[in-house]
Gaussian input, Z-matrix of N, CA and C with variables (Angstrom, degrees):
# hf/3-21g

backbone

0 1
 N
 C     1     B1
 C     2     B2     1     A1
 N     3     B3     2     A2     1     D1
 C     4     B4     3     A3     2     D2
 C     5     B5     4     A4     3     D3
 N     6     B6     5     A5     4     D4
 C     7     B7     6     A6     5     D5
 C     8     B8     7     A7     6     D6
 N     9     B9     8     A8     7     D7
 C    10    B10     9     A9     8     D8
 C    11    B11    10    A10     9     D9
 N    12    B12    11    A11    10    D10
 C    13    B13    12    A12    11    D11
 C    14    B14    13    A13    12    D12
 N    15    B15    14    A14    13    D13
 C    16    B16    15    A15    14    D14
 C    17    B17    16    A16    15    D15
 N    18    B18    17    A17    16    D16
 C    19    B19    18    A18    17    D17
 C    20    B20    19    A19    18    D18
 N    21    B21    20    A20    19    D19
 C    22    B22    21    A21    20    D20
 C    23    B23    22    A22    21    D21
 N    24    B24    23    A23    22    D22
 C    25    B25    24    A24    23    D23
 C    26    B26    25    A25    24    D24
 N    27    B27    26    A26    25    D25
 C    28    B28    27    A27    26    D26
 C    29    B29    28    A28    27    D27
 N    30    B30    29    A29    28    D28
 C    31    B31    30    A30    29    D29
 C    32    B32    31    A31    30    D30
 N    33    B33    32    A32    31    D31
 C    34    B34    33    A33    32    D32
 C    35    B35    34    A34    33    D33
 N    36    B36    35    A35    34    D34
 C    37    B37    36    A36    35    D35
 C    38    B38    37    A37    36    D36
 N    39    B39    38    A38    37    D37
 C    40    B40    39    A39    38    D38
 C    41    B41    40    A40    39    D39
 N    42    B42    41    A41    40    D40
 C    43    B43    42    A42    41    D41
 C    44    B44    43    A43    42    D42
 N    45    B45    44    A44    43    D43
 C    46    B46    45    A45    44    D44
 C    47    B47    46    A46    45    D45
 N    48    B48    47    A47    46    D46
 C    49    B49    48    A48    47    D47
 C    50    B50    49    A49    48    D48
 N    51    B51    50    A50    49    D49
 C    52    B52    51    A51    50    D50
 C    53    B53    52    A52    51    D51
 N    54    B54    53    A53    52    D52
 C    55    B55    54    A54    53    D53
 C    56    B56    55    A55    54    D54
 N    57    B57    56    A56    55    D55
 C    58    B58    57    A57    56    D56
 C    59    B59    58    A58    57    D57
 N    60    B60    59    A59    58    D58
 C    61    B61    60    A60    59    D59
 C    62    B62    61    A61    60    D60
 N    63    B63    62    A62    61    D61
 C    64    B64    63    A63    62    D62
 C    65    B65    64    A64    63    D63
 N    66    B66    65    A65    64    D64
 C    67    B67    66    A66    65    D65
 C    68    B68    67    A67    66    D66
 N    69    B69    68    A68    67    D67
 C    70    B70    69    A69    68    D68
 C    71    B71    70    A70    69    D69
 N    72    B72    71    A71    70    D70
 C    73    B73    72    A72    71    D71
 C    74    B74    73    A73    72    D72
 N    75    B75    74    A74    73    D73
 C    76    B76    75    A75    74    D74
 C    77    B77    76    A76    75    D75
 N    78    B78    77    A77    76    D76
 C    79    B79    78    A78    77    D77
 C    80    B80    79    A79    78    D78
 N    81    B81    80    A80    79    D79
 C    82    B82    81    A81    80    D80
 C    83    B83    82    A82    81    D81
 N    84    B84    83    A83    82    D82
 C    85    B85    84    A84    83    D83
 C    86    B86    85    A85    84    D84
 N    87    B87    86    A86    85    D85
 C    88    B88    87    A87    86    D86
 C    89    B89    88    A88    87    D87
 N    90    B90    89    A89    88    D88
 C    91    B91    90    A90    89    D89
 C    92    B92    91    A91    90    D90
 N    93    B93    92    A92    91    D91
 C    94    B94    93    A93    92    D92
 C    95    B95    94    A94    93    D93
 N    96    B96    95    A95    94    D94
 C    97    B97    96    A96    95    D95
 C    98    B98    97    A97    96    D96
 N    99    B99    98    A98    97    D97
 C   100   B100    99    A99    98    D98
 C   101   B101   100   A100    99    D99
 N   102   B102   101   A101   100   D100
 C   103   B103   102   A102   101   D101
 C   104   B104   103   A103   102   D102
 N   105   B105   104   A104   103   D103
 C   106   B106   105   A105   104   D104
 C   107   B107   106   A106   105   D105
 N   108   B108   107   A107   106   D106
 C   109   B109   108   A108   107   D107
 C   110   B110   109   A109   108   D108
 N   111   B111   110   A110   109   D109
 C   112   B112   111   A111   110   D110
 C   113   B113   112   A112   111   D111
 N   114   B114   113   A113   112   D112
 C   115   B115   114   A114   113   D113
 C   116   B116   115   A115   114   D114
 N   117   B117   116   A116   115   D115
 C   118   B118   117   A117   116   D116
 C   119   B119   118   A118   117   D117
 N   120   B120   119   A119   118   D118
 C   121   B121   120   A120   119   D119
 C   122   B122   121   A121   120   D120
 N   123   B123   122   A122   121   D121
 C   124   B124   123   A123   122   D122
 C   125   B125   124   A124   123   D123
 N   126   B126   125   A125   124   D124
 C   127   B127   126   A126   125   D125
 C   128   B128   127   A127   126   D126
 N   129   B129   128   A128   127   D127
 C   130   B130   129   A129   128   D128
 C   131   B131   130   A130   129   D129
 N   132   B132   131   A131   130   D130
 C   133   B133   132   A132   131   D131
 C   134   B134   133   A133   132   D132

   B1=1.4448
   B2=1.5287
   B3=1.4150
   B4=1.6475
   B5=1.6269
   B6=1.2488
   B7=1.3849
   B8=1.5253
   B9=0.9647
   B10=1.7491
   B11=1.6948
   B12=1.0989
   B13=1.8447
   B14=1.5333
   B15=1.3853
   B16=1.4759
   B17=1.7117
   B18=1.4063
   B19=0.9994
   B20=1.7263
   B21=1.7112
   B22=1.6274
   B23=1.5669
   B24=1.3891
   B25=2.0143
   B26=1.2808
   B27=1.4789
   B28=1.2327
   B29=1.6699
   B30=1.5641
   B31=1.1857
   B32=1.7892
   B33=1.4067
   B34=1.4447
   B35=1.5374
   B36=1.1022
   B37=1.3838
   B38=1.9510
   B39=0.9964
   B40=1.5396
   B41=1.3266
   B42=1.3854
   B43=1.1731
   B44=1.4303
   B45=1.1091
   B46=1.6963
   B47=1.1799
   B48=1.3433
   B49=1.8327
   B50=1.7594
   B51=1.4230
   B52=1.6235
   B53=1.6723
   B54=1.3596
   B55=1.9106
   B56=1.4438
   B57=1.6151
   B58=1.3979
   B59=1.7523
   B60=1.5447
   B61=1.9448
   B62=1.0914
   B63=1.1514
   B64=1.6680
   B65=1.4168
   B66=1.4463
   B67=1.7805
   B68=1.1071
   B69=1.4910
   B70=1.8182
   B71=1.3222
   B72=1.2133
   B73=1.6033
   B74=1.8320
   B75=1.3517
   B76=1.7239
   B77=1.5114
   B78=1.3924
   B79=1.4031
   B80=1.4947
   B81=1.1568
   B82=1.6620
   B83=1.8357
   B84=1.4278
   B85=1.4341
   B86=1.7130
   B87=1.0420
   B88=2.0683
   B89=1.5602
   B90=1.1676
   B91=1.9120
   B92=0.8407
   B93=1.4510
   B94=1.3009
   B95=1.1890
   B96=1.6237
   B97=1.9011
   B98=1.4797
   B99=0.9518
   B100=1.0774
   B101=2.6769
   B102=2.0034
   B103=1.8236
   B104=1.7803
   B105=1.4237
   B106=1.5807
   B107=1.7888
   B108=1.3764
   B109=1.5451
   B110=1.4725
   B111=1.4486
   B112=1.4245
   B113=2.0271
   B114=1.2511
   B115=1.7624
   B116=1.7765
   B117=1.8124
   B118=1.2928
   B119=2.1148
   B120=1.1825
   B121=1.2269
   B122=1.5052
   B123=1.3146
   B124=1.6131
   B125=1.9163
   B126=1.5479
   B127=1.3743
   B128=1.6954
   B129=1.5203
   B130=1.6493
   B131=2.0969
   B132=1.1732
   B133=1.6133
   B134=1.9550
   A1=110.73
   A2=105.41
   A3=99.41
   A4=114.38
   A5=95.69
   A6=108.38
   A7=113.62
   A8=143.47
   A9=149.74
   A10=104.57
   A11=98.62
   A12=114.29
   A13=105.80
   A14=102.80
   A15=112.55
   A16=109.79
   A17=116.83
   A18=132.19
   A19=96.67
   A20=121.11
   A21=103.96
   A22=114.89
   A23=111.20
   A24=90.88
   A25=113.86
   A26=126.27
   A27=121.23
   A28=105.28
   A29=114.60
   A30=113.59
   A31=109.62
   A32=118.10
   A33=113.70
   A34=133.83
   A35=112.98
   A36=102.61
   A37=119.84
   A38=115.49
   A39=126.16
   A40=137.73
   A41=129.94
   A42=139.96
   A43=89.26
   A44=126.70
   A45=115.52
   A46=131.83
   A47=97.31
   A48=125.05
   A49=96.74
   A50=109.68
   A51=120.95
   A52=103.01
   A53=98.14
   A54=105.25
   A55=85.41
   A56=113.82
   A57=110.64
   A58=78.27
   A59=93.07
   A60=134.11
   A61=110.73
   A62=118.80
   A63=126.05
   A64=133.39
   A65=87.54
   A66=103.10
   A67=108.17
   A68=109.31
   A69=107.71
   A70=111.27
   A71=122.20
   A72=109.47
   A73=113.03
   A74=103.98
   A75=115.07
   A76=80.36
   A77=148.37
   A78=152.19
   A79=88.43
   A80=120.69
   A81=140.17
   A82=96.12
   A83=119.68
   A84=96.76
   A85=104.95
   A86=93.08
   A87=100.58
   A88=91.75
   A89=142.46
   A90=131.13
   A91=95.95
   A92=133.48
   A93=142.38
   A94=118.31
   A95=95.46
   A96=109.20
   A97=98.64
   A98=138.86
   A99=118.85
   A100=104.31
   A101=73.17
   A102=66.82
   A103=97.12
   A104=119.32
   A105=114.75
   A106=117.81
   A107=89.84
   A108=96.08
   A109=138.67
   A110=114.88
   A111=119.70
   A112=102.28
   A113=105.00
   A114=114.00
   A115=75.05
   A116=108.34
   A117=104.76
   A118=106.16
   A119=99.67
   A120=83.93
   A121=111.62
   A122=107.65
   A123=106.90
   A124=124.93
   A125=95.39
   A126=112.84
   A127=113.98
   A128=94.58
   A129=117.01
   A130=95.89
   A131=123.37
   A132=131.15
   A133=95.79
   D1=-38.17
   D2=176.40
   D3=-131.13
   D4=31.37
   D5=169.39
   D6=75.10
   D7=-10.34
   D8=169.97
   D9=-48.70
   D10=161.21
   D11=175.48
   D12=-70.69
   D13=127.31
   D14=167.51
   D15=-57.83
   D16=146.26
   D17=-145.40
   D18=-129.22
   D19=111.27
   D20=-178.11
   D21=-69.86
   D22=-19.23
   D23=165.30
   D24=-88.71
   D25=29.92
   D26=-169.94
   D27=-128.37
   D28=42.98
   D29=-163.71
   D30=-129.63
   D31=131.12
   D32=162.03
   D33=-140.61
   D34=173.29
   D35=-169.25
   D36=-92.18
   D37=109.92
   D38=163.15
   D39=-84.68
   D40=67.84
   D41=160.81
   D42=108.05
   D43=32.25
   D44=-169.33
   D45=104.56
   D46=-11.29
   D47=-165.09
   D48=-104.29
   D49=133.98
   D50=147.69
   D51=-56.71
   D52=133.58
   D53=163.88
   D54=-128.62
   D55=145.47
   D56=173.82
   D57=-135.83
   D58=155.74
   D59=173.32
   D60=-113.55
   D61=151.69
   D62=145.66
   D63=-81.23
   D64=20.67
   D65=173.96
   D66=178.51
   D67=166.77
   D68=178.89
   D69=-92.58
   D70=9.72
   D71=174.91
   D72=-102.17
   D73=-17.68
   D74=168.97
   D75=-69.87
   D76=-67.07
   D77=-128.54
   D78=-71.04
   D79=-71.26
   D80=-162.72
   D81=-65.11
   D82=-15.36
   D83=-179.85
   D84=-111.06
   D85=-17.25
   D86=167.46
   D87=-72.06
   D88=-10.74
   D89=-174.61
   D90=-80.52
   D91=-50.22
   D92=-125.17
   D93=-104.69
   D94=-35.45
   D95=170.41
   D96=-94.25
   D97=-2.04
   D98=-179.51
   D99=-92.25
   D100=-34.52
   D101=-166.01
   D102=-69.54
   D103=-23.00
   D104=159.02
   D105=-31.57
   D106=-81.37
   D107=171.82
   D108=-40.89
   D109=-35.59
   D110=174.23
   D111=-74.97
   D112=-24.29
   D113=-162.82
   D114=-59.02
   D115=-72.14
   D116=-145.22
   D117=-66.98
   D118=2.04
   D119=179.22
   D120=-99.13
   D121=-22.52
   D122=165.33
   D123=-78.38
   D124=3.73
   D125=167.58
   D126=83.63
   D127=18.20
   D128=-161.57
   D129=-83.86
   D130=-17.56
   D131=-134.66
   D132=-67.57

């Protein structure tokens, strides 16, 4: 996102896919909006 070195505790999985961060708090806030987003799309929100 802002161009920095991917970070190996800074890594998670997306649909099957590696996503890597340059930190665990970009990591922990891409989880979070993302498990948001699937809630409201499964009508869960």
């Amino acid at each position: 996102m802002v161009g920095k070195p991917i970070k190996a505790d800074s890594l998670t999985l997306y649909r099957g896919r590696v996503v890597g961060f340059c930190n665990p708090g970009c990591r922990d806030k891409f989880e979070a909006a993302v498990a948001r987003f699937d809630a409201a799309l499964a009508g869960k929100d």
